[in-house]
N, C-alpha and C positions, 0 to 999 in steps of 0.2 A: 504493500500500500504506500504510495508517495506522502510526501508530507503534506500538500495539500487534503488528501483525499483522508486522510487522520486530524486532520484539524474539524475539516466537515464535519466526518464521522462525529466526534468528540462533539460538535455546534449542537450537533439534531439529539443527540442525546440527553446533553445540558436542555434543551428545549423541551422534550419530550417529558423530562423529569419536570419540568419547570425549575428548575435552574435558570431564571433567564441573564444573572449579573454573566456567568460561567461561559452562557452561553454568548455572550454578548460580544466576549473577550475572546472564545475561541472564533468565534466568524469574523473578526477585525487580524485573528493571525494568520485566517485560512486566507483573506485579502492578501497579506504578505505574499503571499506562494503560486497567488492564482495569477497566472499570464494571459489565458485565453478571455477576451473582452467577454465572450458567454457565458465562463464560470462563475468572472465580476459578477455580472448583472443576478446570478441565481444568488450568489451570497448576500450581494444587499437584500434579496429582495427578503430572505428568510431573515436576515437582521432585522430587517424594519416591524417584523413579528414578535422578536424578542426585546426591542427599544419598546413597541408598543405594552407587551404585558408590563414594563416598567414602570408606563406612564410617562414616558421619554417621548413626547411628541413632536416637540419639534425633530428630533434626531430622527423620527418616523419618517417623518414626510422625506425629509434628506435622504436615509436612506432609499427612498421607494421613489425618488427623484434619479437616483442614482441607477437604479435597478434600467432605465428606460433609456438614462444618457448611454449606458453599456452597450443595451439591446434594444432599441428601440420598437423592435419585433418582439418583442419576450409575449412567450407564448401564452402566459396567464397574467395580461393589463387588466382584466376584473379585480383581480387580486389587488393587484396595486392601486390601483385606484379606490380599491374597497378598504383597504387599511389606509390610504392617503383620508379618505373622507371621515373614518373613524379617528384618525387624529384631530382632524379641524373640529370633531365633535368636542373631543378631550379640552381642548382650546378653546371652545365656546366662539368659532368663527363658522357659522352657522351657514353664511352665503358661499364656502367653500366647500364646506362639509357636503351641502346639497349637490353644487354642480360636481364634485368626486362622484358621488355616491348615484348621482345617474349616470356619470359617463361610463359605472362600472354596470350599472343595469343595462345601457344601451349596448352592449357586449353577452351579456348574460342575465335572463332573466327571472328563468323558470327553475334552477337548481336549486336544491334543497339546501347549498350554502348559501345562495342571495333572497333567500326570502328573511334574513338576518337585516341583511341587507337595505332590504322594502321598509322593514319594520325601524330600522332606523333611520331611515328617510322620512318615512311618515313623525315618526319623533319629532325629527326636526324640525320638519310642516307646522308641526303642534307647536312646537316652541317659538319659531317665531307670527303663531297664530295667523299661517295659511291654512285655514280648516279645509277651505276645498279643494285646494292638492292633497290633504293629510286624508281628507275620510277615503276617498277612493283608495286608495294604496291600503287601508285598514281592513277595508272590505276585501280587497283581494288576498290580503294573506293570513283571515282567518280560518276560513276551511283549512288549509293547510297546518299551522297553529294547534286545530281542535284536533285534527288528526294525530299529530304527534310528537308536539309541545305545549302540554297544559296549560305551563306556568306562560309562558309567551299569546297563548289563545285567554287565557287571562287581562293579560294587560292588557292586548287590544282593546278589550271588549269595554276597559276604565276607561280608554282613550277616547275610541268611540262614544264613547258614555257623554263625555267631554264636549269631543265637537261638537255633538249633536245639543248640549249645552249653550254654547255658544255660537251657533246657528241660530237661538231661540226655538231648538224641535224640541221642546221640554216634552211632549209624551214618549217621543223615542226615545230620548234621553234614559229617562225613567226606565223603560221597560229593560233598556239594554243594561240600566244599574240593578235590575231585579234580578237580570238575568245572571251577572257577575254574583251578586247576593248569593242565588239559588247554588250557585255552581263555586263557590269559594268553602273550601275545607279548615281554613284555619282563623285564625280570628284578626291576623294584621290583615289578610284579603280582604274579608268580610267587611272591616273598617273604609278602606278603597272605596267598595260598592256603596255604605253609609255615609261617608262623604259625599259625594254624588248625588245622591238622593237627597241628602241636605240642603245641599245647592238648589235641587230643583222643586223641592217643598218650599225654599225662601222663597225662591222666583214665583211662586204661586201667591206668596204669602198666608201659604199654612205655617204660622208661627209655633205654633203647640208640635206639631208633628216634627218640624228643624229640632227642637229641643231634645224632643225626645228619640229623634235620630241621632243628633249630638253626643246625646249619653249615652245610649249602645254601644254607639263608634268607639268612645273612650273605655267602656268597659271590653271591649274586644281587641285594645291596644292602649296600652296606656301612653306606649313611646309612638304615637302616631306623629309620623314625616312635620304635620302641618297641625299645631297645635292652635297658632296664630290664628290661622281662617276659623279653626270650631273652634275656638274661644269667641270669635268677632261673631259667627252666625251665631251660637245663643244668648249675648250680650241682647245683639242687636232683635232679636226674637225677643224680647223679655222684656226690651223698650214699647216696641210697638204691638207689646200683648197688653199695657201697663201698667207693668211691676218694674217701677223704677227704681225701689229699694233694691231689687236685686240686678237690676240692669248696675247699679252703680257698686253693688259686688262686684259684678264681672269686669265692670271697669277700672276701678282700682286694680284687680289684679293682671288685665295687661298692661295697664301704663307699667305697673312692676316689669312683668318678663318682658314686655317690647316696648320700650321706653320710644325707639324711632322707628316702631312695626309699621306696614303698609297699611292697617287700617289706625293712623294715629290721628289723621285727622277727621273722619267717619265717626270714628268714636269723640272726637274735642265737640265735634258739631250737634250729637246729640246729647252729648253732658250739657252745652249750653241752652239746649233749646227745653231743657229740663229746671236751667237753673234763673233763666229767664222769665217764665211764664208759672214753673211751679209744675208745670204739665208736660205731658208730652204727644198731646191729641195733635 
């Protein structure tokens, strides 16, 4: 075996283990040995794998920049450009993230690795709230999902949940949060789907029903992601039920934990229109 070909060896192994510092090190010395410009390009492009489990994103992209300077033929540019776009994710550079992550679908779009893929494109739709780039993409790869990724035909379904939220389709919405409900086995899931349905019981202004989705929620997670929002939706439930005595419990204790939360002024607005009139009709 050449020295090249024992560095590899040693790269994919460290990887395989997940070892990725090990491995990192060995595919930067397999670089030393490799002459052939086609070797280059295979070794970045499995570097840019091992940078990524790191969290080494910029180093990603570099490498998987590199991968194409080499070979600009390299036989799997899905690949590349599919870890290219999960870096820009890592980086929260969202408008790169997207155009990667299609020019890896426009290559490949139906394998059962790129449907990973969809789902984080549609992510990212969601994140910077293109709902209607995001839903179609949702739709497309939950059969798939339910078939044979629970936990991923799961989140869709929050997502979904979501859009359809912020569309204003509050009965879809609903239904697809019942449906996460019905189908969630544990109890930080279960919370997801409560969430959800909180949202679209305030949107309704079923105040009684937020609350007591609120507290479900918390009882089925107490470390739930978003403590901020169900603290703000039963405040704000308790105002416009009014039970301002305990609306200004709730208040006091977020000004405490989010002194500069996102609902700081939502909540200043109706502490004053309480302390103003006496009321809060």
């Amino acid at each position: 075996m050449s020295e090249l070909e024992t560095h590899i060896s040693e790269a994919r192994k460290h990887l395989e283990q997940e070892n990725f510092v090990q491995a990192s090190a060995s595919y930067l010395k397999s670089l030393e040995s490799a002459e052939d410009i086609k070797d280059k390009a295979v070794i970045w492009a499995e570097l840019s794998w091992a940078y990524y489990r790191l969290n080494e994103f910029e180093r990603t992209i570099e490498a998987a920049e590199n991968t194409l300077k080499f070979d600009p033929d390299y036989q799997a540019k899905e690949d590349i450009y599919r870890i290219q776009g999960f870096a820009y994710i890592g980086l929260n550079k969202n408008e790169q993230a997207i155009e990667c992550l299609n020019q890896s679908l426009d290559i490949d779009r139906n394998s059962a690795k790129q449907q990973i893929t969809l789902y984080e494109l549609a992510k990212t739709y969601f994140k910077v709230e293109d709902y209607e780039n995001a839903y179609p993409i949702f739709e497309e790869i939950e059969s798939y999902f339910y078939q044979n990724q629970k936990d991923y035909w799961l989140s869709t379904l929050f997502y979904k949940g979501f859009v359809q939220y912020h569309r204003s389709n509050f009965s879809d919405s609903e239904a697809i949060f019942e449906e996460l409900l019905e189908n969630s086995t544990d109890g930080a899931r279960k919370a997801t789907a409560l969430f959800g349905l909180a949202f679209v019981a305030f949107s309704k202004k079923d105040y009684l029903k937020t609350i007591n989705l609120c507290e479900s929620l918390v009882k089925n997670d107490e470390n739930f992601f978003d403590m901020e929002t169900v603290g703000f939706l039963t405040a704000a439930s308790f105002y416009y039920l009014g039970r301002k005595d305990v609306f200004e419990k709730y208040y006091k204790q977020l000004k405490k934990n989010f002194p500069n939360g996102r609902y700081a002024a939502e909540l200043t607005l109706l502490k004053e229109n309480i302390t103003i009139d006496g009321s809060n009709n």
